[in-house]
N, C-alpha and C positions, 0 to 999 in steps of 0.2 A: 504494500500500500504506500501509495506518494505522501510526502511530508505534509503536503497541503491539504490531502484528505484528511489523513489525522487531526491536524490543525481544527478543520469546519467540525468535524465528529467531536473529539473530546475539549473544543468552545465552545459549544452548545451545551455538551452534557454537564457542565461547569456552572451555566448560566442559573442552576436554583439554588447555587450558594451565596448568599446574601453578604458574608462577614467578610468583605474584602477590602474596607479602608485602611490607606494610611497610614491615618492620624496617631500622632502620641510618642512616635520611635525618636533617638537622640542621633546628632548629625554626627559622623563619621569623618575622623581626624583625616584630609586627603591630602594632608603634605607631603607624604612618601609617595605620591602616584597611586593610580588605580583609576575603575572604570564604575560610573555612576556616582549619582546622589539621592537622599531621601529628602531634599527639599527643592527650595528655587523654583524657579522658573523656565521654559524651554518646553514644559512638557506636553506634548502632543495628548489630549485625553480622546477615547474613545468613551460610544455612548450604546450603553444597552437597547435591545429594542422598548424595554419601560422607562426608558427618559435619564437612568441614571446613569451618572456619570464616571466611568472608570479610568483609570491610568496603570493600573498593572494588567501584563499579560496572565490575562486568568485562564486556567485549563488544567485538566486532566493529565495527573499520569497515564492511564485507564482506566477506560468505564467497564472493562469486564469485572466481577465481584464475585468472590464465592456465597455472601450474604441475601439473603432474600426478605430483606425490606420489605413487604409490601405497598408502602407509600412509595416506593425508590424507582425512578426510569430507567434504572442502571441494575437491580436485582438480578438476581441470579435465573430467575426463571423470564426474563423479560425478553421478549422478540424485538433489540432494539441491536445496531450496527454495533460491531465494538473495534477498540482500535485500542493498541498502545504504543506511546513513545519511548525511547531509552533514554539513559539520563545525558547523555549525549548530545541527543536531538533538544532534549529541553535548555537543556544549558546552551547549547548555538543559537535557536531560536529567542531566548531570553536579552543575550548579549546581540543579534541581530536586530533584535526589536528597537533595542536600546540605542544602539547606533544609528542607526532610521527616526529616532527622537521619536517612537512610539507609546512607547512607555516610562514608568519611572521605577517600578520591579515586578515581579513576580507574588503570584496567588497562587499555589497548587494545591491542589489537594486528591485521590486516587480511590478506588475502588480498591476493593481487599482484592490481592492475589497470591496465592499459595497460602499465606497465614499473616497474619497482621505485622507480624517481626519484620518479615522478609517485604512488606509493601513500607513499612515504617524505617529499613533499611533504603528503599530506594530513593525514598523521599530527601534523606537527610544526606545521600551521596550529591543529588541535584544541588542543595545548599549550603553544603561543604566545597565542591570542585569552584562555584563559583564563589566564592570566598575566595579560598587559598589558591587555586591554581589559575584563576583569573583578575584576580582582586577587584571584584564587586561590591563598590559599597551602594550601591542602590537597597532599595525596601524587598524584603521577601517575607512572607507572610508564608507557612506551612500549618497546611490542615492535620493535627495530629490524629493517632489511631490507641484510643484509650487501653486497649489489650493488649497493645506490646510493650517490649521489656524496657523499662525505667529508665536504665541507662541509655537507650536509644532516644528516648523523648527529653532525657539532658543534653544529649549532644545535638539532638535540632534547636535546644534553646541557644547554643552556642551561635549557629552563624545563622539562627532565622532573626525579626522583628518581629515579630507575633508567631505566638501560637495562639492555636485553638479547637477546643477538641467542643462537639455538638451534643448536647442533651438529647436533641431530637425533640421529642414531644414530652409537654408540661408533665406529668403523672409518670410514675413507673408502671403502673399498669398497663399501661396504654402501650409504652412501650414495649411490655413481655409480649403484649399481644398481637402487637405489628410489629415490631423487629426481634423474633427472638432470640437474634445472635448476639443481641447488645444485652448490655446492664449495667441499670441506672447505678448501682452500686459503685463498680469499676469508673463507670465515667467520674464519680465524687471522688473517687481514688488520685483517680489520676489529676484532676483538677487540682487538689489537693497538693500535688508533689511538685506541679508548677509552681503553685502558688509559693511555696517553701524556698524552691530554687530561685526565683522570681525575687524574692524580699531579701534571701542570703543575699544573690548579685548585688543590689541596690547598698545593702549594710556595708561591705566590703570596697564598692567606690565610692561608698560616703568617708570610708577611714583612709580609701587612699587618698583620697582630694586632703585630705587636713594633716594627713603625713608625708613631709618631702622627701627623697630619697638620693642621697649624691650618687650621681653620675652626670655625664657627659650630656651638658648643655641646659644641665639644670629640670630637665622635664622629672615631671610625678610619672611612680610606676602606675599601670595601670592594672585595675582589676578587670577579671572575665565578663565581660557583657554576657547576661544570659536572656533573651527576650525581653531588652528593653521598652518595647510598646505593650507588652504585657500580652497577656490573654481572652480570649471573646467567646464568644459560645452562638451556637444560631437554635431558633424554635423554631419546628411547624407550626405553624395556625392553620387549624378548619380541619386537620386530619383526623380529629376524636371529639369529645365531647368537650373539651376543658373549657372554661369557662376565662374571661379574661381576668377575674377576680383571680384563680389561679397561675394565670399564666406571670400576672403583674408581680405576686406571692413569691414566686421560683425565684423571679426576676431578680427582686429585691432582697430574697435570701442567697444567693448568686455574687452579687455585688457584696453585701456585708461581711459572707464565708470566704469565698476565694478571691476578692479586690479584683473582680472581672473591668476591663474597661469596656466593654459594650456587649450589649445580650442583643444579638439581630433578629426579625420576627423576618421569617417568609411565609407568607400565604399558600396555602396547601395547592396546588396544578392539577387538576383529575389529569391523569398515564393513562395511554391505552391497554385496555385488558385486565383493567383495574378491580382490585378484590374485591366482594361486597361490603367487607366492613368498612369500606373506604364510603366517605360522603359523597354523593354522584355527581357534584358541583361544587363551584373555588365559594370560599367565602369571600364575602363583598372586597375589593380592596381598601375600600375605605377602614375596613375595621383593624388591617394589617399599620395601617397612617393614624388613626387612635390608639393604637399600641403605642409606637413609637414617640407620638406625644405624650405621653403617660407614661412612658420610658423617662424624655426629657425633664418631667415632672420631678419624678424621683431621683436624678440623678441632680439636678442644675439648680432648682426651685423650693428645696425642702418639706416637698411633699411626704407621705407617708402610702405606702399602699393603701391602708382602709380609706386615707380619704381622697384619693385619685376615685375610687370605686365609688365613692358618698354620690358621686354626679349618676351615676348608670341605674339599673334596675335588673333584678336579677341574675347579677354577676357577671353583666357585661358595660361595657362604654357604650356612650350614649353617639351614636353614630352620624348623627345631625348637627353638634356641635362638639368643640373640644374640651378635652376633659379639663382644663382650668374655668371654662367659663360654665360647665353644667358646674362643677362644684360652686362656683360665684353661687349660681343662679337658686342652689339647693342650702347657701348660707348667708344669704340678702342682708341678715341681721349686723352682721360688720361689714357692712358698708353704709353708707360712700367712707372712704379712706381722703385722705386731705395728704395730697399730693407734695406738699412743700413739709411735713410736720411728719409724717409714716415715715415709720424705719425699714431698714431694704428687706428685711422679711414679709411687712407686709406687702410694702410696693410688689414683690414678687408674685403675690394672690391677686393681684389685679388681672382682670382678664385685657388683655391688647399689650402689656406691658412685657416686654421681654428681658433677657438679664442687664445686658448690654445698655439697652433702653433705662433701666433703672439706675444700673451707674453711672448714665449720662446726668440722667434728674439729680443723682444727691450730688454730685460735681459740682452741676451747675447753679441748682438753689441757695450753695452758699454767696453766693453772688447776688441772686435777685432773684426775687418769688417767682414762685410757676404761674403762669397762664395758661388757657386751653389753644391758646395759639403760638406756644410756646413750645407745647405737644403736635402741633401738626407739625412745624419743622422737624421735628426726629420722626416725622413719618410715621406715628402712629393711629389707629385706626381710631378715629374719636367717636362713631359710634356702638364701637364695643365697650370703649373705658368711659366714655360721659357718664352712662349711669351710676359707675360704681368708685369714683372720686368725685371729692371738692379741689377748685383752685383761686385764685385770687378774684378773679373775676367769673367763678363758676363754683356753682351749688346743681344738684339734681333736683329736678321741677318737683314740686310736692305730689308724693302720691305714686312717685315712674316706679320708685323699687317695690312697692307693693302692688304692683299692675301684674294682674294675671297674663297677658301678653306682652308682657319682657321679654321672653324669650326670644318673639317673634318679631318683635322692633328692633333688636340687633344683632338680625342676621344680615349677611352683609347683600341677599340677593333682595330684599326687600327694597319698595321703591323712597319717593320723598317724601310721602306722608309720613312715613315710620322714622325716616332719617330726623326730620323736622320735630318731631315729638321725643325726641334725644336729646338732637344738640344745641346750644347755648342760640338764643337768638341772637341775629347779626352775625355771627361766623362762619365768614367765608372756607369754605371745604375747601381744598386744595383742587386743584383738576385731576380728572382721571379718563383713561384712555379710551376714546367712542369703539366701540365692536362694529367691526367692518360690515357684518350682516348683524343682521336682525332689527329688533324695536331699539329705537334710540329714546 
């Protein structure tokens, strides 16, 4: 099979892993020469067919798998092409990419072949050769495989930027009963031993930065980089029953047990020839885009999972709006917040107000009071926050937070009667962009 078949075959079979930013890796001393970077500019991004935006070359060692997932397009019983590359191929193709100013590293990740060892082996030859034998300091991200041997998943911390091994789906149940080659057990295992080597790494160049060490030219010795960007995890959505109450639960135990830097949600794809217990349809995407804000929630905002949830009804997100502003809307009683005098915790509970957006206001307040046209320059949406602050020249109309159609006044498709019954008379809205077709 041509290189480039392979290429279209195991990038596609690539495309329902979600955890493939980035973000968070430290920049790589490149005074002694070598090939790549994990920052700057230059970089050529490619874009999924769903809009996002990638810059590492993502792909497959192979999609052939002894495991039989039945969520998996790649399973072992599945009637889908298969292809693999050698680590050869990957490593030319990575450094070809790169030179072409297509990429900025590599994402791999592999179907189990022969036994987790020996696929857990291939992976970390691919990330080793380009290290040492080509000197790459570009980003590489390696998907680990929870069942192989410890030692193997130390020594891909050595020359990856991320690892990250997949829970799969929220519940252990769920998973004996769709993959039962996995276990949820082992994956906490293994997450676990990251996380350990993860925090050593860090302890060790926190002692050498403050200990100097003579030699020649004065430089500090340095300590072993072990997965500098840390570790991620990705969840099904839509494949079982879990509830997003759950799903947000894991999340948030996740983050606090192992100091995960990001838990990615992918929305569940019906495969053809797909088992019955499988759901016969995706769930909505929007509810995969409520995750994720309820992700941001609890990670940036100082949210709690039970009250991301407070907004939703029966242990799911409220799919109409997002979950900081159902929660607003389910605890009207502290509001309106007085934008120039709120401390950045609560600033953060305002619905429209984002982090960035809040450190601009307490910046800038010490200088001179907030106005609501003060707010529209930072671009924010003044009819989601009118109702739920006061500012110097703005109070909410008597009566708006107790209006059973709140909700419905600021939504943003709503027209200018509902905009008008928001916002502050006399101010001027900023302009916004005419829709080429439709009602104007």
């Amino acid at each position: 099979m041509e290189l480039r078949e392979k290429l279209e075959i195991l990038a596609d079979a690539a495309k329902y892993d979600a955890s493939c930013a980035s973000s968070g890796t430290e920049k790589r001393d490149s005074r002694d020469g070598g090939l790549g970077s994990t920052e700057g500019m230059g970089i050529c991004h490619a874009y999924a067919p769903d809009g996002r935006c990638i810059s590492l070359l993502k792909v497959l060692l192979t999609n052939a798998c002894v495991f039989d997932c039945v969520y998996c397009i790649n399973r072992a019983s599945s009637n889908v092409r298969r292809a693999r590359f050698s680590v050869r191929e990957i490593v030319e193709l990575t450094l070809d990419f790169y030179r072409r100013n297509y990429i900025e590293g590599l994402f791999l990740s592999s179907g189990i072949i022969r036994s987790p060892d020996y696929t857990m082996e291939q992976l970390v030859r691919v990330a080793r050769e380009l290290r040492t034998t080509h000197g790459f300091k570009g980003y590489i991200h390696l998907k680990t495989i929870p069942d192989a041997d410890p030692a193997l998943l130390a020594e891909a911390g050595l020359y990856a930027d991320r690892l990250s091994i997949n829970v799969e789906l929220p519940e252990p149940t769920s998973l004996k009963a769709l993959a039962p080659e996995k276990d949820a057990g082992q994956i906490r295992r293994a997450m676990a031993g990251l996380r350990t080597r993860i925090d050593e790494a860090k302890e060790a160049r926190r002692e050498a930065a403050t200990t100097r060490i003579a030699m020649a030219g004065g430089r500090r010795a340095e300590a072993p980089r072990f997965a500098p960007a840390g570790q991620s995890t990705q969840m099904i959505v839509g494949a079982d029953a879990s509830t997003d109450a759950t799903i947000l639960d894991l999340s948030a135990n996740l983050y606090g047990s192992y100091r995960l830097k990001r838990v990615y949600f992918s929305a569940y794809s019906p495969i053809p020839d797909a088992a019955a217990a499988l759901p016969p349809s995706a769930p909505p995407l929007v509810r995969e885009h409520r995750l994720y804000q309820a992700d941001w929630l609890l990670r940036f905002y100082g949210f709690t999972a039970p009250e991301v949830m407070a907004g939703g009804e029966g242990g799911m997100l409220d799919l109409e709006v997002d979950p900081k502003l159902a929660w607003a809307l389910k605890h009207r009683a502290v509001f309106p917040v007085d934008i120039n005098r709120a401390d950045r915790e609560m600033l953060l509970r305002v619905p429209g107000l984002g982090a960035k957006t809040v450190d601009r206001i307490i910046a800038a307040r010490r200088v001179r009071a907030f106005r609501m046209a003060d707010l529209a320059r930072l671009r924010v949406s003044l009819r989601k926050v009118a109702p739920f602050v006061t500012a110097l020249d703005h109070h909410p109309r008597a009566g708006l937070l107790d209006r059973a159609d709140l909700r419905a006044l600021v939504l943003p498709q709503n027209g200018l009667a509902e905009r008008n019954a928001i916002l502050p008379a006399g101010l001027i809205a900023r302009p916004v962009q005419l829709p080429l077709f439709g009602h104007v």
